[in-house]
C-alpha positions in Angstrom: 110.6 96.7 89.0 111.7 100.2 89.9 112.1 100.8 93.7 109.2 102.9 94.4 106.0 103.0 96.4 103.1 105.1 95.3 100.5 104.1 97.0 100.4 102.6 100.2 97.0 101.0 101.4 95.8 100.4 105.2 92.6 97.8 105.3 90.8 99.5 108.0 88.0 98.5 110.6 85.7 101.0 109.8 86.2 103.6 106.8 84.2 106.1 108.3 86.2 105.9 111.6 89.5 106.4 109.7 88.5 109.5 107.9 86.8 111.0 110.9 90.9 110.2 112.7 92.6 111.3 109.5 90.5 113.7 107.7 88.4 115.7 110.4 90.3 114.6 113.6 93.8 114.9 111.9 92.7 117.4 109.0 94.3 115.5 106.4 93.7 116.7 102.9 91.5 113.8 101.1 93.2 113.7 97.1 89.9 110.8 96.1 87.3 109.5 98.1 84.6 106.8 97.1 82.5 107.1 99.4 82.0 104.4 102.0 84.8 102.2 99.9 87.9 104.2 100.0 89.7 107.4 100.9 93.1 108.7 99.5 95.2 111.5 100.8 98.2 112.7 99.6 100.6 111.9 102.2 104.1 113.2 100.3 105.3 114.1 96.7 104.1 111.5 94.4 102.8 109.2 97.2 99.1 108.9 98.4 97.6 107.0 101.7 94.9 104.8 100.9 92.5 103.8 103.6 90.0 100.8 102.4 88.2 98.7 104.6 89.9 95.4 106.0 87.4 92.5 104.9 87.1 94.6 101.4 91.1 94.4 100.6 91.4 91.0 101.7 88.9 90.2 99.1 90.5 92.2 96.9 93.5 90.2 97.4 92.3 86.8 97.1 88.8 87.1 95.2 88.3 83.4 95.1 88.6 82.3 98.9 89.1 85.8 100.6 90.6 85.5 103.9 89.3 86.5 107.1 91.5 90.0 108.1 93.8 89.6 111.0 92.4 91.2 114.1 95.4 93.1 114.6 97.7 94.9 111.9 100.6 93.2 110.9 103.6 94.2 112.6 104.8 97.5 111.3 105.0 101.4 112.2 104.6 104.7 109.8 106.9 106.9 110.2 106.7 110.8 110.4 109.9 113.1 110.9 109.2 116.5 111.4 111.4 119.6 112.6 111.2 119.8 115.8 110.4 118.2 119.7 107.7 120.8 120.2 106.1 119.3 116.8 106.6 115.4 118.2 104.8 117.1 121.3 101.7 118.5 119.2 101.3 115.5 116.7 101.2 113.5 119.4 98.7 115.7 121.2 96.1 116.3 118.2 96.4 112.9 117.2 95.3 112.0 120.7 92.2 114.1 120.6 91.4 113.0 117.3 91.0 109.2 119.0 94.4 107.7 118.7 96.1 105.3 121.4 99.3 106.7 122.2 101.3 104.1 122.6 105.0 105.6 123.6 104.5 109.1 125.0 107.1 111.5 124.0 110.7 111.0 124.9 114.2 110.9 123.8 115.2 108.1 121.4 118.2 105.5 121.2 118.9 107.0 118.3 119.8 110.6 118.9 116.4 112.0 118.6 112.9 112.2 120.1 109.7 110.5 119.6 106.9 108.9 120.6 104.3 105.8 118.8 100.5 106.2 118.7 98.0 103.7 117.0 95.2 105.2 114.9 91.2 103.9 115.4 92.3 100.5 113.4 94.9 99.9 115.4 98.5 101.3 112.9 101.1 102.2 114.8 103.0 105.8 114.2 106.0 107.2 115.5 106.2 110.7 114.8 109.8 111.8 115.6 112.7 113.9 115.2 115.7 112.3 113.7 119.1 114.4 113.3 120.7 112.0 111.0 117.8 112.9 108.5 118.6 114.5 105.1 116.3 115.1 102.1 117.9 116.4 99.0 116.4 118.5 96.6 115.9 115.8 94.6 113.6 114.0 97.1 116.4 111.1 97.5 116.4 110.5 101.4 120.2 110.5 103.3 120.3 108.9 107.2 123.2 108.5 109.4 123.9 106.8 113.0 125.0 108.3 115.7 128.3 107.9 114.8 127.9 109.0 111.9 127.7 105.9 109.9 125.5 106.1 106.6 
Protein backbone atom coordinates (compact mmCIF):
# COMPACT_ATOMS: atom_id res chain seq x y z
CA UNK A 1 0.00 0.00 0.00
CA UNK A 2 1.57 3.36 -0.92
CA UNK A 3 1.69 5.89 2.01
CA UNK A 4 -0.85 8.29 0.79
CA UNK A 5 -4.17 9.78 1.77
CA UNK A 6 -6.44 11.24 -0.88
CA UNK A 7 -9.45 11.58 0.53
CA UNK A 8 -10.19 12.11 3.93
CA UNK A 9 -13.98 11.84 5.02
CA UNK A 10 -15.72 13.59 8.15
CA UNK A 11 -19.36 11.76 9.00
CA UNK A 12 -21.08 14.83 9.98
CA UNK A 13 -24.31 15.76 12.04
CA UNK A 14 -26.00 17.63 9.50
CA UNK A 15 -24.65 17.97 5.74
CA UNK A 16 -26.23 21.05 5.23
CA UNK A 17 -24.76 22.62 8.49
CA UNK A 18 -21.20 21.59 7.37
CA UNK A 19 -21.33 23.27 4.03
CA UNK A 20 -23.12 26.27 5.34
CA UNK A 21 -19.49 26.24 8.10
CA UNK A 22 -17.20 25.23 5.27
CA UNK A 23 -18.56 26.41 2.08
CA UNK A 24 -20.53 29.78 2.75
CA UNK A 25 -19.29 30.47 6.33
CA UNK A 26 -15.62 29.40 5.57
CA UNK A 27 -15.85 29.94 1.63
CA UNK A 28 -14.34 26.75 0.84
CA UNK A 29 -14.31 25.86 -2.81
CA UNK A 30 -16.80 22.75 -3.21
CA UNK A 31 -14.67 20.23 -6.05
CA UNK A 32 -18.24 17.59 -6.09
CA UNK A 33 -21.29 17.89 -4.28
CA UNK A 34 -24.33 15.31 -4.24
CA UNK A 35 -26.58 17.06 -2.92
CA UNK A 36 -27.98 16.37 0.55
CA UNK A 37 -25.40 13.12 0.61
CA UNK A 38 -22.03 14.54 0.28
CA UNK A 39 -19.72 17.49 -0.36
CA UNK A 40 -16.03 17.44 -1.43
CA UNK A 41 -13.60 20.30 -1.41
CA UNK A 42 -10.29 20.30 -2.48
CA UNK A 43 -8.44 20.90 0.56
CA UNK A 44 -4.55 20.62 -0.89
CA UNK A 45 -2.71 19.17 -4.12
CA UNK A 46 -4.13 15.93 -4.83
CA UNK A 47 -6.20 15.67 -1.54
CA UNK A 48 -9.99 16.43 -1.20
CA UNK A 49 -12.26 16.87 2.18
CA UNK A 50 -15.20 14.91 2.15
CA UNK A 51 -18.10 15.75 4.36
CA UNK A 52 -20.91 12.85 4.46
CA UNK A 53 -23.38 12.51 6.99
CA UNK A 54 -22.46 10.44 10.25
CA UNK A 55 -25.33 7.68 10.40
CA UNK A 56 -24.79 7.45 6.35
CA UNK A 57 -20.82 6.52 6.64
CA UNK A 58 -21.37 4.23 9.43
CA UNK A 59 -23.68 2.46 7.18
CA UNK A 60 -21.39 2.64 4.64
CA UNK A 61 -18.93 1.04 6.77
CA UNK A 62 -20.78 -1.84 7.99
CA UNK A 63 -23.83 -2.33 5.60
CA UNK A 64 -25.04 -5.38 7.35
CA UNK A 65 -25.42 -4.19 11.12
CA UNK A 66 -24.45 -0.37 10.82
CA UNK A 67 -23.51 1.00 13.97
CA UNK A 68 -24.99 3.75 15.76
CA UNK A 69 -22.31 6.99 15.24
CA UNK A 70 -20.47 8.11 18.32
CA UNK A 71 -21.92 11.28 19.69
CA UNK A 72 -18.63 12.87 19.70
CA UNK A 73 -15.73 12.62 17.01
CA UNK A 74 -13.14 10.34 17.67
CA UNK A 75 -10.25 11.81 19.21
CA UNK A 76 -8.27 13.71 16.60
CA UNK A 77 -7.40 17.39 15.35
CA UNK A 78 -6.85 18.87 11.52
CA UNK A 79 -4.29 20.65 11.15
CA UNK A 80 -3.66 24.03 9.17
CA UNK A 81 -0.23 25.88 9.07
CA UNK A 82 -0.24 28.99 7.54
CA UNK A 83 2.27 32.02 7.32
CA UNK A 84 1.75 34.07 9.80
CA UNK A 85 0.25 34.95 13.65
CA UNK A 86 -2.00 37.59 12.10
CA UNK A 87 -3.41 34.65 9.81
CA UNK A 88 -3.83 32.11 13.12
CA UNK A 89 -5.70 35.45 14.42
CA UNK A 90 -8.11 35.69 11.26
CA UNK A 91 -8.85 31.87 10.71
CA UNK A 92 -9.64 31.77 14.04
CA UNK A 93 -11.87 34.79 13.75
CA UNK A 94 -13.87 33.91 10.42
CA UNK A 95 -14.16 30.49 11.49
CA UNK A 96 -15.79 31.82 14.60
CA UNK A 97 -18.41 33.73 12.76
CA UNK A 98 -19.03 31.08 10.46
CA UNK A 99 -20.30 28.99 13.84
CA UNK A 100 -17.33 27.20 15.06
CA UNK A 101 -16.45 26.63 18.96
CA UNK A 102 -13.11 27.93 19.53
CA UNK A 103 -11.80 25.80 21.59
CA UNK A 104 -7.95 27.26 22.47
CA UNK A 105 -7.92 30.99 21.63
CA UNK A 106 -4.79 32.16 20.02
CA UNK A 107 -1.52 31.92 21.80
CA UNK A 108 1.98 30.88 21.72
CA UNK A 109 2.72 27.11 21.48
CA UNK A 110 5.09 24.63 23.28
CA UNK A 111 6.49 24.17 20.24
CA UNK A 112 7.95 27.35 19.09
CA UNK A 113 4.95 28.60 17.31
CA UNK A 114 1.44 30.00 17.66
CA UNK A 115 -1.94 28.59 17.50
CA UNK A 116 -5.18 28.13 18.63
CA UNK A 117 -8.05 24.81 18.22
CA UNK A 118 -11.64 25.41 17.17
CA UNK A 119 -14.30 22.67 16.52
CA UNK A 120 -16.55 23.00 13.44
CA UNK A 121 -20.75 22.51 13.71
CA UNK A 122 -20.06 18.54 14.16
CA UNK A 123 -17.88 18.92 16.60
CA UNK A 124 -13.88 18.34 14.57
CA UNK A 125 -11.34 19.93 16.19
CA UNK A 126 -8.77 22.32 14.19
CA UNK A 127 -5.69 23.98 15.18
CA UNK A 128 -4.79 26.45 12.78
CA UNK A 129 -1.17 27.44 13.61
CA UNK A 130 2.12 28.73 12.73
CA UNK A 131 5.00 26.23 12.98
CA UNK A 132 8.66 27.43 12.27
CA UNK A 133 10.07 24.01 11.94
CA UNK A 134 7.73 23.63 8.84
CA UNK A 135 9.22 22.97 5.42
CA UNK A 136 7.50 22.03 2.15
CA UNK A 137 9.66 21.23 -0.78
CA UNK A 138 8.96 21.70 -4.14
CA UNK A 139 8.20 18.42 -4.53
CA UNK A 140 5.29 18.53 -1.92
CA UNK A 141 7.43 16.14 0.47
CA UNK A 142 6.83 17.82 4.04
CA UNK A 143 10.23 18.50 6.42
CA UNK A 144 9.56 19.36 10.39
CA UNK A 145 11.98 20.00 13.07
CA UNK A 146 11.94 20.54 17.04
CA UNK A 147 12.94 23.15 18.72
CA UNK A 148 16.21 22.04 18.87
CA UNK A 149 16.42 21.42 15.86
CA UNK A 150 15.86 17.70 15.86
CA UNK A 151 14.13 16.27 12.56
Amino acid sequence: MEQRIDIVTLGVADINEAKRFYVEGLGWDIALEVPGDIIFVQVNHGLLLAFYGAHALEADVQPTAPAVPADEPPPMSLAQVVATEDEVVAVCERARAAGATVLKEPQQADFGGFHCYFADPSGFRWEISTNPGWQVGADGRVTMTTLDGAS
